[in-house]
N, C-alpha and C positions, 0 to 999 in steps of 0.2 A: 504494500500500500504506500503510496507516491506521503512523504510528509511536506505538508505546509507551514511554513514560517511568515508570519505575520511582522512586519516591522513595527519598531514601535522608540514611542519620545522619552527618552529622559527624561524626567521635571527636576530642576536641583529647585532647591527655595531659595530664595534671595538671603535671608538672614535664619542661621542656627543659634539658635539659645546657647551662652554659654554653661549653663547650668539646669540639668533637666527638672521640670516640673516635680515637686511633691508629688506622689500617690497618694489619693484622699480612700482610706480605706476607715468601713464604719466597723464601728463594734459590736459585737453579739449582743450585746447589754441595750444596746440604743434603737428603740424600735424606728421603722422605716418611716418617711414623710408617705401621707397616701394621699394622690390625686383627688382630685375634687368630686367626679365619680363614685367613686368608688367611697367615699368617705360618706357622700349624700346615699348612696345605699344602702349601708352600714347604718346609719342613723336611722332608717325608715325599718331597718330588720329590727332594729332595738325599740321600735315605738314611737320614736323622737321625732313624728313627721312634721309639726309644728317650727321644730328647731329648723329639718332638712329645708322645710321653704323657705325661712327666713333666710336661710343660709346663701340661698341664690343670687342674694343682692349682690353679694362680695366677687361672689363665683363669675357672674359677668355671662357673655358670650361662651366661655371654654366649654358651656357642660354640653355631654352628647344630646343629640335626639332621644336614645333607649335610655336616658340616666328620668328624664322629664317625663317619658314615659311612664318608667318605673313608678314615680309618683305621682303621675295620672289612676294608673289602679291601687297605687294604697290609698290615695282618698276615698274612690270604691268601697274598698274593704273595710274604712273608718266611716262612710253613709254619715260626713257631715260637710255640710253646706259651707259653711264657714270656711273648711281648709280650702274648699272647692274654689268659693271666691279668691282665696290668698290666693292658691298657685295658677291661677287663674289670671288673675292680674300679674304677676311677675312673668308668666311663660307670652303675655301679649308684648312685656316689654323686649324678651330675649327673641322673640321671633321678630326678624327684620323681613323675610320670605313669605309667603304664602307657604305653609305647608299643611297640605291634605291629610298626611299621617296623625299628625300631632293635634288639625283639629276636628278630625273626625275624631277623636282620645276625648277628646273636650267634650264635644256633645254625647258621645255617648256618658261619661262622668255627671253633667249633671243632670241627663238623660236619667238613670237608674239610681241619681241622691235624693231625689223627688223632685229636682226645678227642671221642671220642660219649658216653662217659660225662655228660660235662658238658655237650654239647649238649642230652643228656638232662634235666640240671638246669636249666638256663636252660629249655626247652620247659612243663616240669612248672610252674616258678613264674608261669607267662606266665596273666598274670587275662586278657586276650583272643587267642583265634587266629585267624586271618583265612586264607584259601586258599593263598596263599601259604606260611606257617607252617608248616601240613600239609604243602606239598610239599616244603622245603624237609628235615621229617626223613624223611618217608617217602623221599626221593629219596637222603637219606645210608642208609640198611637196603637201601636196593636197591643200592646202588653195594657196600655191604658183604656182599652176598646173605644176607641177616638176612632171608628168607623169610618165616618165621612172626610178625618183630617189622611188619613191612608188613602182611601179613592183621590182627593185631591191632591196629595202626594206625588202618586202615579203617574195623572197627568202635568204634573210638574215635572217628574223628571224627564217623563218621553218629549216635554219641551225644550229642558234645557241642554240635551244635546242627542247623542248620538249612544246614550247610555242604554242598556234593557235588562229588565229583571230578569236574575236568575231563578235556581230551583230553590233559595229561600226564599224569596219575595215573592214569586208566584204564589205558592199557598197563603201565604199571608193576606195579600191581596185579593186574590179569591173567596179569602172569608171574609173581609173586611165586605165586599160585594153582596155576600149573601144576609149577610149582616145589617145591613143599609139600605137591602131591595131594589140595588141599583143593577136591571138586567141589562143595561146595554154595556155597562162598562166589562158586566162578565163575561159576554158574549164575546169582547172585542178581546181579554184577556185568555179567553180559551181559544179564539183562532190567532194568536202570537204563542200559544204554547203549542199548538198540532205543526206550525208554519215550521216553527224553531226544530222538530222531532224530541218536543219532552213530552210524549204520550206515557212514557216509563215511566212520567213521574205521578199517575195515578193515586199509587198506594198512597203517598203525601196527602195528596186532594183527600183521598177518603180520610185519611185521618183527622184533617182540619174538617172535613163534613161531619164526621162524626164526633167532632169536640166542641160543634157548634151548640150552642143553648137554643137556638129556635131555629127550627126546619120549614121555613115554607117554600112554597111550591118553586117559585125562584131557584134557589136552593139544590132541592129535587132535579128540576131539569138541567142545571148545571151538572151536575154529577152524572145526570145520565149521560149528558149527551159527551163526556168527556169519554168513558166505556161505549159508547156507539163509534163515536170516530176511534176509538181505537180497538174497531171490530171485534167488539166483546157484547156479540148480541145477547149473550146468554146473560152473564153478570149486567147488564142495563135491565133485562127482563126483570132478572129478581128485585132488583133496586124497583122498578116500576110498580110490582106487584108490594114490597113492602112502604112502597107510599100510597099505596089504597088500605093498605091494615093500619096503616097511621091514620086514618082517618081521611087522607089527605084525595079528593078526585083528583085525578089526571086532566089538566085541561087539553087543548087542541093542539097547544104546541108540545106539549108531551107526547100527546101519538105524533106529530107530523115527525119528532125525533128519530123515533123506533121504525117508523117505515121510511121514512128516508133514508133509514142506516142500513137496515134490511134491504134493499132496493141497490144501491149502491156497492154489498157486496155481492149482489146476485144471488139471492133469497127473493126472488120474485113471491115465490108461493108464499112465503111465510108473511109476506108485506102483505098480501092478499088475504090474509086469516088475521091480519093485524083489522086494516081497516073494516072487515065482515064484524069486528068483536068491539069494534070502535062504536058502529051504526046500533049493535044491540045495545052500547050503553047508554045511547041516546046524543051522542056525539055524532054534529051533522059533521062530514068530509068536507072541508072546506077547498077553496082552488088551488093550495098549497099542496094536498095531500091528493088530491089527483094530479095532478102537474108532474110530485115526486112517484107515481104509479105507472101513469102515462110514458115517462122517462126511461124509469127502471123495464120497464117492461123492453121497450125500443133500445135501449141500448145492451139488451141482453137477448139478441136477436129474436124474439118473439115480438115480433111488429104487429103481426096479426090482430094478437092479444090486446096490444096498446092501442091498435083503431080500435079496438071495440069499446074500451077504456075510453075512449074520447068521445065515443058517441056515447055511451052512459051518461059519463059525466054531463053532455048538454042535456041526457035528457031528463037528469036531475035540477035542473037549473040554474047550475053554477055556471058562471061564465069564465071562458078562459084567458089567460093573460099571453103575453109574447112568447115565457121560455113553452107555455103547455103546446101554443100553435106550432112555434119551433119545430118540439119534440113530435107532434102529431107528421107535419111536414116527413119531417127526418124518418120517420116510416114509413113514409109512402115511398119516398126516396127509394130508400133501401128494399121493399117490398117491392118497385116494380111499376106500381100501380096509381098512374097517372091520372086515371077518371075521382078518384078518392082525393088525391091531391090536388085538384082543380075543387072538390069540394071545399077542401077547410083554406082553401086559397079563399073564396067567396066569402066561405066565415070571416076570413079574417076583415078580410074589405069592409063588411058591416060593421064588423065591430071597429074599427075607425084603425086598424093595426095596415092597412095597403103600404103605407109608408115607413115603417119601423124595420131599422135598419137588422136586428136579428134575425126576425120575419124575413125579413126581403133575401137575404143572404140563403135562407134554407132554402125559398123558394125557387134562388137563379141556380142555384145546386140541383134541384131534384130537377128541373127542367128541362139544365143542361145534362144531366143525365140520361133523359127521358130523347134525346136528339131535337127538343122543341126550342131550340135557339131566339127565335121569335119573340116567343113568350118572356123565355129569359131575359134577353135585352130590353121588353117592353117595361121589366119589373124592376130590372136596373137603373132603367130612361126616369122612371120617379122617384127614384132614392135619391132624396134632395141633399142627405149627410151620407157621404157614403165613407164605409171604413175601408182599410185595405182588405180586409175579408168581404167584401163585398167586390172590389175592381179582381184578387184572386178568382172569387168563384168565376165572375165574368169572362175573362182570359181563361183560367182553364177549360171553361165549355169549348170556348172556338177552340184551344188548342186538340181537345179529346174529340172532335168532329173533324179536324183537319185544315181548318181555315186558321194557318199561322200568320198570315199576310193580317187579317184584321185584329188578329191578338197583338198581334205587334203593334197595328195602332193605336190600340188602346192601352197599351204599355206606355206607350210614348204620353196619351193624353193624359194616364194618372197622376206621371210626374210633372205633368204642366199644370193638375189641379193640387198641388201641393201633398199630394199622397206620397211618402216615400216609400219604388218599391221593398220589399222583407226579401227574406234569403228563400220564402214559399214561392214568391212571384217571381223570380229568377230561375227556380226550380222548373216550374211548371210551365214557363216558356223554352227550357232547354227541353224537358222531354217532350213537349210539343215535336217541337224543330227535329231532334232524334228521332222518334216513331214516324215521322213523317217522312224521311229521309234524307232530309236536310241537315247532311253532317258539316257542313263547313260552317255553316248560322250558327248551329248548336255551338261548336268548340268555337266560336266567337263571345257568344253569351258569356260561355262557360268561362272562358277566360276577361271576362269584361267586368264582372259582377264584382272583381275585387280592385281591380283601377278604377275603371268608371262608376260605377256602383257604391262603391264603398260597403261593399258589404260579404261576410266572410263566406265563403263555402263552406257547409257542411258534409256530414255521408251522406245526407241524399243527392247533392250536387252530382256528386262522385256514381252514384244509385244508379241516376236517370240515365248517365251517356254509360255504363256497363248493360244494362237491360236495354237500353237502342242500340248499340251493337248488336247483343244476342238476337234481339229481333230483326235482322235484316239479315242474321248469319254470317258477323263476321266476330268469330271466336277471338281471332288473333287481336284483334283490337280492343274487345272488350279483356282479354287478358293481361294486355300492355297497362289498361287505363286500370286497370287491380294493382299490378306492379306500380303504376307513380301513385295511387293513394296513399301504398304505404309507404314506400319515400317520403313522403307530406304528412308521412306522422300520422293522417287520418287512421281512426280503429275503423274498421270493419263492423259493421252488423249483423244481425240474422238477415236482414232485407238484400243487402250486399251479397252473399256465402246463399243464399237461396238463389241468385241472379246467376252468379258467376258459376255453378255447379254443373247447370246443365252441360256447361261449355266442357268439361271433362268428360261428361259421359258416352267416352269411348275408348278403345283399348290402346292409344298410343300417349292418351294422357291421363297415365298412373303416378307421372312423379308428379305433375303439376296437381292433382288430384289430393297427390299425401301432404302438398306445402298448403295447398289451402284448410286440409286437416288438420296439420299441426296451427295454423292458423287462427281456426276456430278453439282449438283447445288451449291457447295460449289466452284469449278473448273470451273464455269460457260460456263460448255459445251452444256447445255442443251436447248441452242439458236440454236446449229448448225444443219441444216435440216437430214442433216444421224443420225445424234443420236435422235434426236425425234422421228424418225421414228421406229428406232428399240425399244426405248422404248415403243411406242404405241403399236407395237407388240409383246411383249415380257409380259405389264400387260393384253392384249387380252388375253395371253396365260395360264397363271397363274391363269386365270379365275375373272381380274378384271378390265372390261370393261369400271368401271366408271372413274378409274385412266387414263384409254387408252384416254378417251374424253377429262378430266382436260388435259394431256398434248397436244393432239390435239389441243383444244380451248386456248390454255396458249403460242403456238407456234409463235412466231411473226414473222414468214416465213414460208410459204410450200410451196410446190411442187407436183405433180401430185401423187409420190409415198408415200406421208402422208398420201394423199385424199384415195388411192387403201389400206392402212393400215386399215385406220379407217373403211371403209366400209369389207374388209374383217374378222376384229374384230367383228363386228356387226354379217354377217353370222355367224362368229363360234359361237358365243353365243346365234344363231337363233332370233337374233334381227332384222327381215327379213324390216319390216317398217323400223326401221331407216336407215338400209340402203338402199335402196330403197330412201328414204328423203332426204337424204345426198347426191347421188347421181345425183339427180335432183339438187339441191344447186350446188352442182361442174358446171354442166352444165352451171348455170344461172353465174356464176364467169366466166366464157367463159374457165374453164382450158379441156382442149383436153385428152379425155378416150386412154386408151393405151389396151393391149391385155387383163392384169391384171386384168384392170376397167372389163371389160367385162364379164371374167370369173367369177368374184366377183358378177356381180350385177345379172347374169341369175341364179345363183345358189339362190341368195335374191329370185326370183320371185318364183322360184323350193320351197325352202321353205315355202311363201307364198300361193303357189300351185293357183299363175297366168299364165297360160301356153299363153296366149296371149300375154299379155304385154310382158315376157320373150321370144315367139319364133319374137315378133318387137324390140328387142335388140340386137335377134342374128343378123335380118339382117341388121338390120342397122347399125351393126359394120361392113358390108359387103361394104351397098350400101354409107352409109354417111362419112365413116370413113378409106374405101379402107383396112380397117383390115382381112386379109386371117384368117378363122377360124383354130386354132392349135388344139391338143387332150384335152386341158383342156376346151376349150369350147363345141365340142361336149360329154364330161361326165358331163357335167353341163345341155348340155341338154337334154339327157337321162335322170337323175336325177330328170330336173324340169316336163317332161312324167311320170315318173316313180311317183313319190312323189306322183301325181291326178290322179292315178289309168289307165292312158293312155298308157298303156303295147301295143297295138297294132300300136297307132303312134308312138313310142318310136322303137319300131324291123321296121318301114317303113323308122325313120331318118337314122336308120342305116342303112339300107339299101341303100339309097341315098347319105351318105357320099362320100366325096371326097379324104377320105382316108381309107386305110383301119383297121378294128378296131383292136383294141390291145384289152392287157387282163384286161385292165380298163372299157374298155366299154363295154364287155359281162357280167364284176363283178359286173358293176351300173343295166344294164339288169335284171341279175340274180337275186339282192337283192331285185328290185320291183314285178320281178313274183315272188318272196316268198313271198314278203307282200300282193299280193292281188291275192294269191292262184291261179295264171297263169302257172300250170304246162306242159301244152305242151310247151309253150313259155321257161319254166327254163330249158325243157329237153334240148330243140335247144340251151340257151346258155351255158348251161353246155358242150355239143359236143361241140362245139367251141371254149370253154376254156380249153378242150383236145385236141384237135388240136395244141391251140398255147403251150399248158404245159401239153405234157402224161407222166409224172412222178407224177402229182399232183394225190396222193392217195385219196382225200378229194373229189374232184370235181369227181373220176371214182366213189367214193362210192353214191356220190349223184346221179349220171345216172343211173347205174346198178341197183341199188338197191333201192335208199327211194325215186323216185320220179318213179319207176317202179314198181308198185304193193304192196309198202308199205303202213302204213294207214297214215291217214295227222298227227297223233298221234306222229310219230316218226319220221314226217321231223324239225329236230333238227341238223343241217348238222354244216359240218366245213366251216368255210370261204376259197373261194379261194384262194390258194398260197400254193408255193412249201415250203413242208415239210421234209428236209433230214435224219433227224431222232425225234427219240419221243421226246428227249430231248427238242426240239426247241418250244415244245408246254407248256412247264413246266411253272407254272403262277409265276408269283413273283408282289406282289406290296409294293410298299413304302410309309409310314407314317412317318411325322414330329412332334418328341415329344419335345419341351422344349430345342430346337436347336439343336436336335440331332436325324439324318434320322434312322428308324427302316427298316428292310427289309423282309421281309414274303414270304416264299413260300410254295408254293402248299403240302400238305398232310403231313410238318411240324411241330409238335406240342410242338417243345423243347421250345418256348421264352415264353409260355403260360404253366398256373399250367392245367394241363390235366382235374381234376377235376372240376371246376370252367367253363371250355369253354367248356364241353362235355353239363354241366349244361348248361347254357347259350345258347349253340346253340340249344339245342331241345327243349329251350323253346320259341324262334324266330323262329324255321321249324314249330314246331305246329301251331304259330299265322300264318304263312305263308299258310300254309293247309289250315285254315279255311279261309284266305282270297279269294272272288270271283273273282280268277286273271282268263283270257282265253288265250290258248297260240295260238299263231302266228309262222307263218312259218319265221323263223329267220336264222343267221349264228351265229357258235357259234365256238372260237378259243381252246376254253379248254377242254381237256377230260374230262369226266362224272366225281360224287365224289366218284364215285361207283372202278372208275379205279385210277385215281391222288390223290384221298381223299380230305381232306375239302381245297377247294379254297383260295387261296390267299388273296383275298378282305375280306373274312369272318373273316379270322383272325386277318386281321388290324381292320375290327370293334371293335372283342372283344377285342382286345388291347386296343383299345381308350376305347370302353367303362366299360371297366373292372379297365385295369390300370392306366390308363391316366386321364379318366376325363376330356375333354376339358372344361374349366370353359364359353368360349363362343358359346358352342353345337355346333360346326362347324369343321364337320371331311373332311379330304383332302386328298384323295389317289389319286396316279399315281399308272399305271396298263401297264405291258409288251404286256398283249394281253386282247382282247375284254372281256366283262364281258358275260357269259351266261346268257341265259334268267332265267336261278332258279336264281343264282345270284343279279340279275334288281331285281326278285320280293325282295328277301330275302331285299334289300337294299330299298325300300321302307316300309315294315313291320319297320323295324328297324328307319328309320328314322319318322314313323307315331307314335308307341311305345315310341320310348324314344327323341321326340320333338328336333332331333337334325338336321343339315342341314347337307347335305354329297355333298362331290363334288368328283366324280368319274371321272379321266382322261386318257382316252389309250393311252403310247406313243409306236407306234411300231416303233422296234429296224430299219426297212428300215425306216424310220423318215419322211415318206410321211402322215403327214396331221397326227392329233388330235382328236380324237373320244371320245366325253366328256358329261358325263351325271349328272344330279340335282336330287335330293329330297330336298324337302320341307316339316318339320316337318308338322303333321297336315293333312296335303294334300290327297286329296283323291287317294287311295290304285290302281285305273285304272289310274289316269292324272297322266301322268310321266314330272313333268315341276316344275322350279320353276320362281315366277314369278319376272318382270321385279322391282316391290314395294320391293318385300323382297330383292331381290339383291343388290337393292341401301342402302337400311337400313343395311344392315349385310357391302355391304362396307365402309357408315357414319360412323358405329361403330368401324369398325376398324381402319380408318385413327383418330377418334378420341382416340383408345388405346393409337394409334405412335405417337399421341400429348402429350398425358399424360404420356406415359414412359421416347420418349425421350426428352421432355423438351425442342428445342434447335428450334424450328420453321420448322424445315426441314418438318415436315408433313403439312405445308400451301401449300406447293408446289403440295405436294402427295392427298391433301382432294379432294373429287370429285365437280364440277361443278353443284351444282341445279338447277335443269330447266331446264338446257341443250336438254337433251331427256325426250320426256313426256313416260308416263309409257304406258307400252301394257302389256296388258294381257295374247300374247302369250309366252312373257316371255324367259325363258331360257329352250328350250327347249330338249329332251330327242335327240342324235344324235348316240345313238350307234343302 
């Protein structure tokens, strides 16, 4: 270690003594001088307080703060006036400062000697108070029960500055309230104590409630209503109930407590058996107590309930005020139900509400909801005061109808009518602009809002241009604008992580997939039932089922729509048993199947190719459940006909439908008489899928032609659906190399050395020849390679296995359209040959449903499956990569669950 030397000065002194100083040493005999401190406390330990004041004269300036103090509380303890006044008058002479310590000493001193008068004078002359001070006199009026000198108090101090009672002075003050029969100051004191978060300090309240000497109703409802806002409907009830054994009735604002508390935290019913026991007592429900009915009902979506609620109440004769029209509005709103809101629109008008800015607000909301812009504007046009939630609602109608051009100028005129717009009206012009597809306005806005605006971006800013992206399909963009959020410090939301998720769900963004996981679990959103759910769904989708379960099983809440995730994750991975398993568990949990469950669990049995068990779900979704079947259950159950070879019960269901079929269920039809060589049956549904589409070129060539005198050799057909030009059938698939997506199409051979993959591919079409594949009558989206040239998927092979290399054999393509049957085989050779696992995924671009297929190195060259053991091992292995790269635990969350699902053998199997 390097030493540092510091230079440094001589000092010599100018002149040395010639003869050094005496040592003054004292003697053991001679007791020590004691400071003036210290001696005035000694005096007062002896009794001698009398002597210690006087003593001060001499003493001057020197003595401390705590020495004055000290003798502030021995006069206390001596409880006489007299000394009070001495040290009183000498501590006004020693204090040259204002000090708050010393005279809040004072006041309380002759505060508790018996002279409030003067504690009164000392308080008054005091140039600072500090919280303390307050308490110290309001604590003497309470001790003295000077009631009214406490409320006055109060509003003295919240005058003189910026001071607020703590958790002493609150109770204090609150009895002082109850005391004095002053309700409004109570009222005003218990919403600064819910504002502040001292609902804790209850047990207090009750004990000054219950040390009060008179209880009236006052009183009573303070104490209730403190246990109602702090959702203790039970303890307010008994309070309620022992002030009617006191003799005491409940007046109107006592019930409006209990059901407004009720109502608020969604105890609709119980609000409802409130105000029924309210009417037996002879207590009319005043407009208050409907208002808060009306409300509670509508904002705890039974809207229904609340119009009816609101027709009652007129036909009681109450009439309603703003928030009840509001509220009634805000139901119809959200119900849908425009004719009903054009009613209590009229109401309002009578009753002279046309102009009332809350009113008017709901009303250019539900209107502009309803697509009647018209009206909205008309209702706008006479809102003589308008607030920013009224120009908001206005702009966003034209923005959610698509007329961003006139939102814009009505942005422009709010800020010319001194409205300032809020970070809402910023918002709600940028997602206009993005849905609309006007991206370059939007990231104007967006970027405007804080120079010219002045005003901050929040998450939803950040919300609105990630969800306009996704809605227009462009992933990469909305993922860039994820990465600068959190640059920008912004947290993420569930609203965010619910947006940004779809964007993942597919099998080449797994890692983007686990950073927005760890993400969520750093923001600890991962509790909240919507975002579980979509993540469940989202690793379904990506092709990893076992992460889908770890969050499932890891959830410490669900709800019906977790249960219908998980089980429809299982299908897509043809884990038909577990779900099927799972399903029955739901059951035994008592949670109630919805349309979804349904659809989900007969497609399980389809795949399992149980036609019984699946055609006693359909009806018991009928007979047990009163569930009307929609089109996705009968293509489920076509499908589970279809799957077991039962082409003739499958053209009878549909025949017996009680709707008629679309082009889904002659397409489910169609695919099974291909697979089990039922071509009279494919002719009938091919005619029928010209009927509903004779433009589709694909399905005329299948009638006319290869199901008409062709040999079974060359039913090789396209899948149904309209084709408007050749172009739409061009393959392209995507591979992820080393964080960076590839993209491949069809009959392009630039991203590839020509030499090398001409090599390569005839050396896998050879081993493909010799393998004993048999073909099957199948649909197939891509033109021959004879017409497109070499296929898409082929050339993400040889990418990966040429140039890439995956070091974990695990190739992962996404595919615009289905893979052809050479194709299937080509990709099992390949995956038998070079021991790698391949996950083929179809996303087609109309984004109805996932057509996704496995190989398994090894695997015999006819089983197209891979199975449920290697799948759990290949996802072990990779949650344990994400442990070892990123080091940080976030993969504990992501590791899959053992045990969880026992293994099947059928695995994952072949769906295209």
């Amino acid at each position: 270690m390097e030493t540092i030397i510091l230079p440094c000065k001589t000092i010599v002194p100018s002149r040395i003594p010639e003869n050094p100083a005496k040592s003054q040493v004292t003697s053991r005999n001679t007791p020590p001088k004691l400071t003036d401190d210290v001696y005035l406390k000694r005096l007062c330990k002896l009794g001698r307080l009398s002597e210690a004041i006087s003593l001060l004269d001499s003493c001057g300036s020197t003595v401390r703060r705590n020495t004055l103090s000290h003798l502030i509380e021995s006069c206390i303890d001596t409880n006489s006036l007299d000394l009070c006044y001495n040290l009183h008058a000498r501590v006004r002479k020693l204090i040259k400062h204002p000090d708050p310590f010393l005279e809040t000493k004072l006041v309380g001193m002759f505060a508790k000697c018996g002279s409030l008068d003067v504690a009164f004078e000392v308080f008054e002359e005091m140039c600072q108070r500090d919280l303390y001070t307050w308490s110290a006199i309001i604590g003497a009026c309470s001790r003295e029960k000077m009631w009214g000198d406490v409320v006055e108090l109060f509003y003295w101090m919240m005058e003189d500055g910026e001071i607020v009672p703590d958790n002493f002075l609150f109770p204090k003050i609150l009895q002082a309230c109850g005391n004095y029969g002053d309700v409004e100051t109570g009222r005003l004191i218990h919403g600064m104590v819910i504002k502040r978060g001292m609902s804790s300090e209850l047990r207090l309240c009750q004990e000054v409630f219950e040390g009060m000497e008179v209880k009236d109703r006052v009183s009573w409802n303070a104490i209730i209503t403190g246990y109602c806002q702090a959702g203790k409907i039970n303890e307010a009830r008994i309070l309620f109930e022992l002030m009617q054994k006191e003799g005491l009735e409940p007046d109107v604002i006592t019930w409006n407590l209990l059901i407004s508390s009720c109502n608020q935290l969604g105890k609709c019913d119980v609000a409802m058996k409130l105000m029924n026991e309210m009417e037996r007592c002879g207590m009319k429900p005043d407009v208050y107590t409907w208002t808060s009915m009306i409300l509670g009902f509508a904002q705890n979506n039974r809207r229904l309930e609340a119009l009816k609620l609101f027709r009652d109440m007129l036909l009681a004769g109450v009439e309603p005020n703003g928030v009840t029209l509001m509220s009634a509005i805000s139901a119809c709103s959200s119900a849908k139900d425009i004719r009903k809101g054009k009613e209590v629109h009229l109401i309002a008008i009578k009753l002279g509400y046309g102009e009332n800015v809350l009113v008017g607000n709901s009303l250019i909301d539900m209107y502009s909801k309803s697509g009647k812009l018209e009206s909205a504007r008309h209702v706008f046009d006479i809102i003589s005061e308008k607030d920013v939630y009224t120009w908001n609602s206005m702009i966003g109608g034209y923005c959610q109808a698509g007329y961003c051009g006139i939102a814009h100028d009505l942005f422009k005129q709010m800020q010319k009518s001194g409205v300032l717009p809020n970070v809402i009206t910023w918002n709600v012009m940028i997602t206009g602009y993005i849905q609309n597809g006007d991206e370059d306005q939007a990231m104007d806005l967006f970027h405007g809002m804080e120079k010219s605006g002045g005003v901050k971006r929040d998450t939803a800013s950040w919300n609105a241009l990630i969800a306009g992206y996704l809605q227009h399909r462009q992933k990469d963009k909305a993922l860039r604008i994820f990465r600068k959020m959190q640059s920008f410090g912004i947290k993420p939301n569930s609203v965010t992580i619910l947006s940004i998720l779809p964007a993942c769900a597919n099998l080449i963004s797994l890692k983007k997939l686990k950073e927005i996981h760890c993400c969520m679990v750093r923001g600890n959103l991962e509790s909240e039932v919507s975002v579980a759910n979509s993540l469940i769904d989202t690793y379904a989708k990506s092709g990893n089922i076992k992460y889908s379960e770890a969050v499932f099983y890891g959830s410490p809440s669900v709800d019906i729509i977790t249960w219908n995730t998980m089980i429809t994750g299982y299908v897509l991975h043809g884990c038909y048993n577990e779900a099927i398993e799972l399903f029955e568990r739901m059951r035994k949990l008592e949670y109630r199947p919805n349309r979804s469950t349904f659809a989900s669990v007969i497609s399980a049995y389809g795949l399992a190719k149980k036609v019984d068990e699946g055609r006693r779900v359909f009806s018991n979704m009928t007979e047990e459940f009163q569930i009307l079947p929609c089109l996705d259950h009968y293509v489920a159950m076509v499908n589970l006909y279809g799957r077991s070879g039962k082409i003739d019960e499958a053209f009878d269901f549909i025949r017996g439908m009680a709707i008629d079929p679309d082009v889904s269920i002659w397409s489910a039809l169609l695919t099974a008489c291909l697979r089990h060589d039922k071509v009279k049956l494919a002719v009938h549904a091919g005619e029928q899928l010209l009927e509903l589409e004779p433009d589709n070129g694909f399905v005329r060539k299948l009638v006319l032609y290869d199901l008409r005198g062709i040999s079974k050799d060359s039913l090789k057909i396209k899948r149904a659906g309209i084709r408007k030009d050749s172009s739409e059938s061009l393959g392209c698939s995507w591979i992820e190399d080393k964080n960076v997506v590839h993209t491949f199409v069809s009959g392009d051979l630039r991203q590839l050395d020509v030499k090398s993959l001409h090599s390569w591919i005839e050396r896998m079409e050879l081993n493909t020849r010799e393998s004993k594949y048999h073909d099957i009558l199948s649909f197939q989206e891509e033109e021959k390679e004879e017409t497109a040239g070499i296929h898409s998927e082929k050339l993400a092979l040889a990418f990966a296995l040429i140039k890439s290399r995956p070091a974990n054999r695990t190739i992962r393509i996404v595919k615009n359209l289905r893979m052809c049957d050479h194709c299937h085989k080509f990709a099992k050779t390949v995956s038998k040959k070079h021991g790698c696992e391949i996950y083929d995924a179809t996303s087609p671009t109309g984004g109805k449903g996932i057509a996704t297929a496995a190989w398994k190195r090894g695997s015999a060259p006819e089983e197209v499956r891979l199975t449920r053991k290697a799948f759990q091992a290949l996802l072990d292995k990779a949650a344990q990569n994400a442990l070892n790269r990123d080091g940080n635990g976030a993969g504990q969350n992501l590791a899959p669950h053992s045990g969880r699902v026992q293994t099947r053998s059928s695995g994952f199997r072949d769906r295209s």
